[in-house]
N, C-alpha and C positions, 0 to 999 in steps of 0.2 A: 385551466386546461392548457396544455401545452400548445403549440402552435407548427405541428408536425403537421408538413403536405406530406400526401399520399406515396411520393415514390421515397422522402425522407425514412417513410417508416420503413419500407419495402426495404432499405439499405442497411435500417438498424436490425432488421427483423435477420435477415441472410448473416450482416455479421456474430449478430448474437447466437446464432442457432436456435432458434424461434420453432422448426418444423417441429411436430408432436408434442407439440405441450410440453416441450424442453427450452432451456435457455442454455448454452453450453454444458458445462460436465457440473449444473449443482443440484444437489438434493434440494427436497422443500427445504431442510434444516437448512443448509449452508450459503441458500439464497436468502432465507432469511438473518440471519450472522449476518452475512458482506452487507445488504441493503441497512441492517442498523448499527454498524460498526463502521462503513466508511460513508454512508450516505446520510445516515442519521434519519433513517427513516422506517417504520415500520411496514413492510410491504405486506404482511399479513392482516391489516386492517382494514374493516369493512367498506373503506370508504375507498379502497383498490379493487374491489370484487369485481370482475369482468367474464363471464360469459361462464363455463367451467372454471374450477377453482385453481388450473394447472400455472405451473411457473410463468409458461410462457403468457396465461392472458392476467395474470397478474400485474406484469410487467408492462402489456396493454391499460389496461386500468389505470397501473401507475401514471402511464403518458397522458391518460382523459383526464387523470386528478389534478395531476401535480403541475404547477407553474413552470416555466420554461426552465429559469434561472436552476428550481432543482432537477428538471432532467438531465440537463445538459452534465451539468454535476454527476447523474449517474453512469454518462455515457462515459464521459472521460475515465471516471473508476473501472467501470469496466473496463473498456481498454487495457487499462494500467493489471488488471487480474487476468487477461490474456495473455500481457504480455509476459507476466509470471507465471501461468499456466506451461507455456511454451518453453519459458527458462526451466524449469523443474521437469519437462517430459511429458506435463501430464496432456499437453494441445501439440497438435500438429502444427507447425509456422505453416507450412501449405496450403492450409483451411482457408488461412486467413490475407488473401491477399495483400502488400505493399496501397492498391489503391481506394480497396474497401475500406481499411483504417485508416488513410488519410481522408476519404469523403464523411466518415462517424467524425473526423476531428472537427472536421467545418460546420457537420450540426451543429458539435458542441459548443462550439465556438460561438455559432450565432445566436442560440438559445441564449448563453451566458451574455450577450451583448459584447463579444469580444471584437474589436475592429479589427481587422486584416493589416498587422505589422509585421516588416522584417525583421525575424526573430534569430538566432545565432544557431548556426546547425547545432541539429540534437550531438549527444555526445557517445557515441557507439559502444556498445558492449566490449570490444577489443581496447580502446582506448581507453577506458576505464578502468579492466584488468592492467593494462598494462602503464597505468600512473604511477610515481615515484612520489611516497612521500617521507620528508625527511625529517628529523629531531621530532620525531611523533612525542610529544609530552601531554601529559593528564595533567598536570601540576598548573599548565595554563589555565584551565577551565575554571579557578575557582571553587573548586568546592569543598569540603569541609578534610582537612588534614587524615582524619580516621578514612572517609570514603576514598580519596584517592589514594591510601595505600592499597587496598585493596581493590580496585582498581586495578593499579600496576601490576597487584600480581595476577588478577585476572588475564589481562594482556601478556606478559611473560609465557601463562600458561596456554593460550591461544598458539604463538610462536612454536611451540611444543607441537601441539598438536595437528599445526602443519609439516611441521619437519617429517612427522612420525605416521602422516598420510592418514588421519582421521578425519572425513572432513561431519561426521556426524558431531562429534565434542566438539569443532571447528564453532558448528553452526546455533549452537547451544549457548556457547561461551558468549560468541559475537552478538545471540541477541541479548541475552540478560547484560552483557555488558552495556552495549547500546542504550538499554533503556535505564537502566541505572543512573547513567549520563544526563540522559533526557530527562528525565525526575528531579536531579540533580538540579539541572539549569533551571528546569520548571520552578522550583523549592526561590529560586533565587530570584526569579522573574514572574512571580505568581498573578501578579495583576495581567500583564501583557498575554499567558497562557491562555489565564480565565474572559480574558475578552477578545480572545480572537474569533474570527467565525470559522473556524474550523473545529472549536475544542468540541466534545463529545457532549451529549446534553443528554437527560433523562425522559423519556415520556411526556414529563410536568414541562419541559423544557428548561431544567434547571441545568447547567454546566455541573458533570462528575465532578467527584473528588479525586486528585492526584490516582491513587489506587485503584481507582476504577478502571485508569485508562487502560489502553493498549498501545502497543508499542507504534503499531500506525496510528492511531492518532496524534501519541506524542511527534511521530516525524512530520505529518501534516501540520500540526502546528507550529514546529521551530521552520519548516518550509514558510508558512506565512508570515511567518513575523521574521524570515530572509534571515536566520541565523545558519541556516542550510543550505545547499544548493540542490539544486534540480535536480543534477546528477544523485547525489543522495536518496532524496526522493521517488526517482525514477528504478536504481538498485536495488531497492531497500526493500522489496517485497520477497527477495528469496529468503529475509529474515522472517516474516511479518507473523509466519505461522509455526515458528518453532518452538513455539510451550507445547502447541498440541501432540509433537514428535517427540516428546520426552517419555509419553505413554505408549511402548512396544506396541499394543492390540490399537491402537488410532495412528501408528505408521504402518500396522499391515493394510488396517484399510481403507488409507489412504493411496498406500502402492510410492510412497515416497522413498527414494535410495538416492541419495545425496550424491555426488560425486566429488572429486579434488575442484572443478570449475567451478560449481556452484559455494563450496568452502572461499574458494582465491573471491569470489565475488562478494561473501558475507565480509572478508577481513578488510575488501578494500574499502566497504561500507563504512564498516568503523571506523577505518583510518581517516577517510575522509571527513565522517563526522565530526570528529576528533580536532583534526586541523583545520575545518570549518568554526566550530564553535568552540576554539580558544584564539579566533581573530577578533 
């Protein structure tokens, strides 16, 4: 059981949007996705059942079941799915005050036994966009001659399709390329992948097979084994859900319409990754 006093919950309840049996903007489906795709956990299991079966006391249940160590874990993902919520349109940033998500961070924090260190300012969305990087090369990385040809011309054709104000093929390119990469690296560092505690695991609790993953997992895990930066990590969600946008009828209803920002933010993703992990 977690070890939430009563106003802790009060804090997480208001940021999450807790009133009516809601948790923010997810369906039962899509709360269950996020909670087994970034949390590694089945929030549909009996042993979360809390009062009526709605998301929000779900979420309750999960906090009676689950050990500290994994809420705090959920708290921060969430966070992290706000703050992509907000990049895409779909959240209001007004909802969500500056000091309500810094007091969710200090749960998280202490749930996870994190100590209170001076940390390096986070790194703002403007400064991000606006980072220079230079002799972007794929050929660093390592990997196998045939895949970084193609590769390259993936990126060429990226280039393209910012000139030409797409930022939908933008954001397509940028993620299959990404994960390509990551798969890539993963193929080469397969031990270090399969034992990190971040990799994705089955029911059985067996660590997936490469194919299984997802592109957020593969960034969580090259983030833990520090082949990535945080920045990366932290941008990487306006990719995270772009297989499901290749299907017309699941961007209508989603209500997702990309813009040039959110393109400039998917490519500087890459780039970053790119010059990250061919250091």
């Amino acid at each position: 059981m977690a070890t939430l006093s009563t106003n802790e919950k009060q804090v997480l309840e208001k940021l999450f949007q807790m009133g009516g049996g809601y948790v923010l903007n997810f369906s039962d489906r899509t709360i269950g996705e996020f909670f087994d795709d970034d949390v590694h956990v089945d929030l549909f299991d009996k042993k979360y059942e809390y009062a009526s079966n709605s998301k929000a006391n779900r979420m309750r249940g999960f906090w009676q079941a689950a050990n500290d160590a994994l809420v705090g874990k959920s708290i921060d993902k969430l966070i992290e799915y706000i703050d992509n919520q907000i990049l895409l349109g779909r959240l209001d940033k007004k909802d969500f005050p500056a000091e309500l998500i810094s007091r969710a961070k200090q749960i998280a924090a202490r749930l996870q036994g994190d100590k209170q260190q001076s940390a390096p300012t986070p790194i703002t969305e403007d400064e991000f966009i606006n980072r220079e990087f230079k002799n972007l090369s794929i050929h660093k990385l390592g990997l196998d001659s045939v895949i970084t040809g193609i590769l390259k011309q993936r990126v060429e054709e990226i280039r393209k399709s910012l000139n030409a104000r797409a930022p939908l093929a933008v954001i397509f390119l940028c993620g299959s390329t990404l994960e390509g990469i990551l798969l890539g690296v993963a193929c080469t560092k397969a031990k270090d992948f399969n034992q990190s505690s971040q990799s994705p695991k089955d029911k059985q609790g067996k660590v997936k097979q490469f194919p299984e993953w997802t592109l957020n997992d593969f960034i969580n895990v090259a983030r833990d084994l520090k082949l990535v930066g945080e920045d990366v990590k932290k941008f990487s969600h306006a990719l995270r859900d772009f297989r499901n946008y290749i299907h017309p009828y699941q961007q209508m209803s989603s209500g997702f319409n990309p813009d040039e920002h959110t393109a400039k933010i998917c490519w500087q993703v890459l780039q970053a990754a790119i010059t990250q992990l061919s250091q």
